[in-house]
N, C-alpha and C positions, 0 to 999 in steps of 0.2 A: 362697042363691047357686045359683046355675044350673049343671047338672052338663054336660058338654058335652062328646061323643067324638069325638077327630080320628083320622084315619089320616096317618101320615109316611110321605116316602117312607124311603129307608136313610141312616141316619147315625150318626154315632160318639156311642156315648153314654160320659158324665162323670158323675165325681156321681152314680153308682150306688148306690140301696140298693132291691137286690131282691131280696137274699137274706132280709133280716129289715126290719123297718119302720124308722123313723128316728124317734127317742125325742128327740132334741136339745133341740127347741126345746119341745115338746108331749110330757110323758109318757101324757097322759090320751087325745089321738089320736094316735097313732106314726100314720106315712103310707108308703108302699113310693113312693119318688121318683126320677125320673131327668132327667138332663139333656142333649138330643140339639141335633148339631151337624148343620148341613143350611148349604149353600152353595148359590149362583145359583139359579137358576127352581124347585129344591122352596123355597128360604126364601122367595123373593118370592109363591109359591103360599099358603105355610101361612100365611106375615103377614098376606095379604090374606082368609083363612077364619077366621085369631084377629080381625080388625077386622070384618070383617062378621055376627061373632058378638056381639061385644062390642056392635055398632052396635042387633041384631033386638032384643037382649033387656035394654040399656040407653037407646036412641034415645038421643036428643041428648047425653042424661048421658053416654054412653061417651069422651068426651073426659077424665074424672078415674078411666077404671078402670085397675089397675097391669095393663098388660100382661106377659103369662107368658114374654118374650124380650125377648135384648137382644143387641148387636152386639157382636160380640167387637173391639176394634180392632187386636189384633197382623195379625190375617187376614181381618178384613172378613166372616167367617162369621156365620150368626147362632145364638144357644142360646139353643132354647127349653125350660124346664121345668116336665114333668110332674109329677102325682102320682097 
């Protein structure tokens, strides 16, 4: 899998675990993971850098890769999550 560093702009993050790793699903790799909330032109900014990521180093296939956000519907936000 392809390792890949974004910069966000400022947003609220959820779903914190930075203090110690998160053992949940995976004892064997705990992952230090977050989940940041970004509205209007940074979310439309970083969707279009997560798909044209997805795009360089999947080509065509990137139509079946899970992308790392989804829309929140109460607020129309989007959350994308890190690890």
């Amino acid at each position: 899998m392809a390792k890949i560093q974004f910069k966000t702009e400022k947003g609220v993050a959820k779903y914190s675990w930075l203090n110690a790793p998160d053992t949940t699903f995976d004892k064997e790799n705990p992952k230090f993971t977050v989940t940041v909330r970004l509205a209007g032109d940074a979310a439309k900014d970083m969707v279009s850098l997560v798909k044209e990521a997805a795009n360089d180093n999947f080509g065509k296939d990137s139509g079946g890769v899970r992308m790392p956000f989804q829309t929140d519907d109460e607020t129309g936000d989007t959350l994308f999550k890190f690890s």
